[in-house]
N, C-alpha and C positions, 0 to 999 in steps of 0.2 A: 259827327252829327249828334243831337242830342235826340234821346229817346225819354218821351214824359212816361212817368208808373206812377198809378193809383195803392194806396196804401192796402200791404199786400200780408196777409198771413199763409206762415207754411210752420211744418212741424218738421223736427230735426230727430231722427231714431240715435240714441247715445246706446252704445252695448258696451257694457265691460266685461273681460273677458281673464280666468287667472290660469296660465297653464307654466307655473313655476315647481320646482323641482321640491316634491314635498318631506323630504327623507329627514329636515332636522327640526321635523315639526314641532310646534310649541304642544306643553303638556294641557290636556281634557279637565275639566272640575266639572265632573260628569251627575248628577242626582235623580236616580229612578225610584218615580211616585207609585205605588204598586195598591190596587185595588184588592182589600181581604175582605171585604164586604159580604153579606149572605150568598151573591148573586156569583159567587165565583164557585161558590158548589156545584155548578151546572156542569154537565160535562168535563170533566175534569178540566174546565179552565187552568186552576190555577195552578197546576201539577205541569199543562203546556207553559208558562209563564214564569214559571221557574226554571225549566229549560230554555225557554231564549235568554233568560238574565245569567243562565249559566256562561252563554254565549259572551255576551256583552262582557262581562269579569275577561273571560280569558282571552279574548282580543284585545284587552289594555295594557298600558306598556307604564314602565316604572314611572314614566314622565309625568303619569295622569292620576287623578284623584279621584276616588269614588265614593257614594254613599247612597243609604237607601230610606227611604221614607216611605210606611205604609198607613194605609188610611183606612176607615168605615165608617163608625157612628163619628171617630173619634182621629186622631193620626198619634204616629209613633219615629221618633228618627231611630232606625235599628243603629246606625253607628254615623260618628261624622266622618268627613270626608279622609279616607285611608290610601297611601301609597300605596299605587298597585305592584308590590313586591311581589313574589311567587309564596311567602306566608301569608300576606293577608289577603290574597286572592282566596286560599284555600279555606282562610277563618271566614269569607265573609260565604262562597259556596257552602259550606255547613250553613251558617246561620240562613239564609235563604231557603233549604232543604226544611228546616224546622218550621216553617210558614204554615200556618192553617186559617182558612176561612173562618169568619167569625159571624153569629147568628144577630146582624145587625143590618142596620142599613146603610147607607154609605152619602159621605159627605167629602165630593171631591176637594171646596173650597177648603176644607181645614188641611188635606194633603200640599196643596199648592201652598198654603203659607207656612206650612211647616218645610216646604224646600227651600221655600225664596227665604226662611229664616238662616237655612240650612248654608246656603251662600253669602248670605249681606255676612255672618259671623264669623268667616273663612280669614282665613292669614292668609292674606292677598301679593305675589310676587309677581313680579313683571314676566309676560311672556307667558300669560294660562288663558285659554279660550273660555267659554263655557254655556144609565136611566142617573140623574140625582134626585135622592129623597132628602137630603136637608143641604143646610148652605146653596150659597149664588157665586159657584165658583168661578163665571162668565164677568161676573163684579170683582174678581182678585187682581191688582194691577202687575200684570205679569211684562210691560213694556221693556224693560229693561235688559229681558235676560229672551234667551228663545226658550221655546217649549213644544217638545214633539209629543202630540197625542195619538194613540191608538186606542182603537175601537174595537171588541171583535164579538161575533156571535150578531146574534138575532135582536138583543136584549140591551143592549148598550145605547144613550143617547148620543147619538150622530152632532146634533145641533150645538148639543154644551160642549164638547170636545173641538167642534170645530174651529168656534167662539172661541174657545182660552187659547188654542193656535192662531189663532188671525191675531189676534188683541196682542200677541208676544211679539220680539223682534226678531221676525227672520224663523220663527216654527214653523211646522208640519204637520199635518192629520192624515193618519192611514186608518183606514177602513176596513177590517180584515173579516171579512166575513165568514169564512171559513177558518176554524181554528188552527186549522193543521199549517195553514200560512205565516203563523204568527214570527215563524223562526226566519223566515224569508222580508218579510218587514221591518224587524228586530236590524239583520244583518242588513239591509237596503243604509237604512237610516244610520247607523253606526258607522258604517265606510264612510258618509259627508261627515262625518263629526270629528273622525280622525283624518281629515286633510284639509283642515283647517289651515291658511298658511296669510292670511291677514286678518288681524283684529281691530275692532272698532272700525270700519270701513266707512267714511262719508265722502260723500260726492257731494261738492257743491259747484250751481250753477248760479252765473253771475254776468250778466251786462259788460261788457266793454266797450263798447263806445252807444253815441246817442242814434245809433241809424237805427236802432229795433227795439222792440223791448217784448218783453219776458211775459207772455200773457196765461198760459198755465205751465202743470207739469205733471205728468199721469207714472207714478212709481210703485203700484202695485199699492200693499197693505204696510209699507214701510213707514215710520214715522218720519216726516214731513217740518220744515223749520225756513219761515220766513224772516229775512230782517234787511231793511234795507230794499236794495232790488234783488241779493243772492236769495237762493234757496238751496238748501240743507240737507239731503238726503240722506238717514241712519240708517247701514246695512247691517250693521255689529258685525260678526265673524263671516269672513268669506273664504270659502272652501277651493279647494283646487278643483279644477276644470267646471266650475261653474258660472254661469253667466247670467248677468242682469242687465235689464235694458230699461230704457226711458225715453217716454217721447217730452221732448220740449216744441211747448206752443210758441211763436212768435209771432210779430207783427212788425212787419218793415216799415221805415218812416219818409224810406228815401223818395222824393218825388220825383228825380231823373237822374241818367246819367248818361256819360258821353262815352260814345259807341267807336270806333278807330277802326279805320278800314286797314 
């Protein structure tokens, strides 16, 4: 018999899911923007901050590349991006040791382009992942690349830091309010960076026949690409045992079909 349907919308939950074996991972082009601004005087901020970045060096493996960028009225690239050898883990821990807060104000926006310069100028090889009183670093176009911001203490603005993680592709914002967490943050976020095990990741969705069609697509803060009736979904790097989801809208067109006993 024949059963008539009215044009019907439902949503379809798509989950991807990566639990492949991450041991030959591709290497890090890692660049930590580091705040020497007046406001790092406080509580010896920047004395804990040099201790997590201690961290960060010596969990990296020859495969990965590092570099550091600090910023206040002004920014500075301390070095470009260096194989993390067991020398220049050690030349770049001294130079971080000699870091001192500077009687200025701090201008995150000029840090952020002096990383993303710090990268666009990289010798690029197949198989590598990677309060404000002046500037609008919420205005830097960070889409391209991710960027994990941290936040800590009392004094820190929440809103601008959260802004240049949303705007990025696939960052994070930790909020660490108590300083002594900073090294547990540090380490949180560094384990997803090193199990990395797909790059450039896009999901697209696409029509295949005329019975439905594609009416939205809810993918979080990811950058987004219509053409056609496909859509395009930019994850950039996806980490092991992580997972993303997405609901897809549709609209079915079928007005009947026939039922078999």
């Amino acid at each position: 018999m024949e059963a008539p349907l009215e044009e019907t919308r439902f949503k379809v939950l798509l989950e991807l899911k990566e639990s492949a074996d991450i041991n030959g991972r591709h290497g890090l082009d890692l660049v930590m923007v580091i705040d020497i601004s007046g406001s790092m005087h406080e509580g010896g901020k920047l004395n804990k901050l040099k201790i997590a970045t201690k961290l960060v060096v010596e969990k990296l493996s020859p495969v990965d590349r590092f570099s550091v960028v600090t910023f206040f009225d002004s920014s500075i690239r301390l070095f470009p991006l260096h194989q993390m050898t067991k020398d220049s883990k050690d030349e770049i821990i001294e130079e971080i040791k000699l870091l001192k807060a500077k009687n200025s104000k701090k201008n995150i926006a000029k840090g952020l382009r002096m990383a993303l310069k710090v990268l666009n100028d990289r010798h690029f090889t197949p198989g590598r992942v990677g309060a404000e009183n002046r500037g609008k670093a919420a205005e830097v176009d960070v889409s391209k690349v991710p960027v994990h911001t941290f936040g800590f203490g009392a004094s820190h603005d929440q809103r601008v830091q959260l802004e240049i993680a949303k705007k990025s592709n696939g960052g994070t914002f930790s909020g660490v309010q108590n300083d002594n967490n900073l090294l547990i943050a540090f380490s949180q976020c560094l384990v997803g960076l090193l199990t990395g095990v797909v790059q450039d990741l896009r999901l697209i969705v696409a029509q295949v026949n005329t019975e439905s069609i594609l009416k939205n697509l809810l993918a979080g803060n990811y950058p987004i690409e219509t053409k056609n009736s496909a859509v395009t979904i930019f994850y950039g790097d996806f980490y092991g045992k992580e997972v993303r989801k997405v609901i897809v809208a549709n609209e079915s067109l079928q007005l009947c079909r026939r039922l078999h006993h």
